[in-house]
C-alpha positions in Angstrom: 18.9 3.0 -1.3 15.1 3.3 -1.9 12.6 4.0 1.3 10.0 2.2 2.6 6.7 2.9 4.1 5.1 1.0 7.0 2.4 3.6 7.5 -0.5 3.7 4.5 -4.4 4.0 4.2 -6.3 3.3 1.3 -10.0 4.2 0.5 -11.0 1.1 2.5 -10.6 2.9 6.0 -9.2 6.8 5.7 -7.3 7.4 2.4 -7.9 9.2 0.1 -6.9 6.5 -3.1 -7.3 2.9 -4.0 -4.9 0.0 -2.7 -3.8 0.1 -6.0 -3.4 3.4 -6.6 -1.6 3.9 -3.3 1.2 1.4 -4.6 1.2 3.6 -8.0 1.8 6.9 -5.5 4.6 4.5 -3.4 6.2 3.8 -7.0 6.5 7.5 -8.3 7.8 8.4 -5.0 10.9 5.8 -5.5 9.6 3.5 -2.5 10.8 -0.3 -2.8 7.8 -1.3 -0.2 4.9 -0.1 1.6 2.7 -1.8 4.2 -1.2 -1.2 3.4 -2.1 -0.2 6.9 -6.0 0.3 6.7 -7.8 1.1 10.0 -9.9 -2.7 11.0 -9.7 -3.5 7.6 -7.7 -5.9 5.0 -10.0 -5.5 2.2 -7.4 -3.5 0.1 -4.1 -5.8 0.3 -5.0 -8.3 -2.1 -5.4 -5.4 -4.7 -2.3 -3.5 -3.3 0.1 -7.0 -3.3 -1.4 -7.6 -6.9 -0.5 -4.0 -8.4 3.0 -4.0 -6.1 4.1 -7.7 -8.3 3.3 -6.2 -11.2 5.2 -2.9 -10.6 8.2 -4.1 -8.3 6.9 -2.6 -4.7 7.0 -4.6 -2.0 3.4 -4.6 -0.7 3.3 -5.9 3.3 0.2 -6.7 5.1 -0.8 -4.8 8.1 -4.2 -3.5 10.0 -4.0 -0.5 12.5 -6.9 -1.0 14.9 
């Protein structure tokens, strides 16, 4: 059974990498999905639900005010 992740920033509020390169990172980890959490921000999830299609994560919306 592969994890998930509900929890994830992205250099559009506190991260440290890209929406995209977050999904890469949830990938190499084994993760089947991750929710791109950014703080007040959904600028990244397009990007993230893009690169997550393309490499078989499941990329869920979210915001964390």
């Amino acid at each position: 059974m592969r994890g998930i992740d509900l929890h994830t920033h992205s250099l559009c509020s506190d991260g440290a990498q890209t929406p995209a390169d977050v999904v890469r990172t949830a990938k190499d980890a084994g993760l089947a999905a991750i929710a791109l959490s950014d703080h007040d921000s959904i600028a990244g999830v397009q990007e993230a639900i893009d690169t997550g299609k393309a490499l078989g994560v499941e990329v869920i919306p979210a915001v964390e005010e």
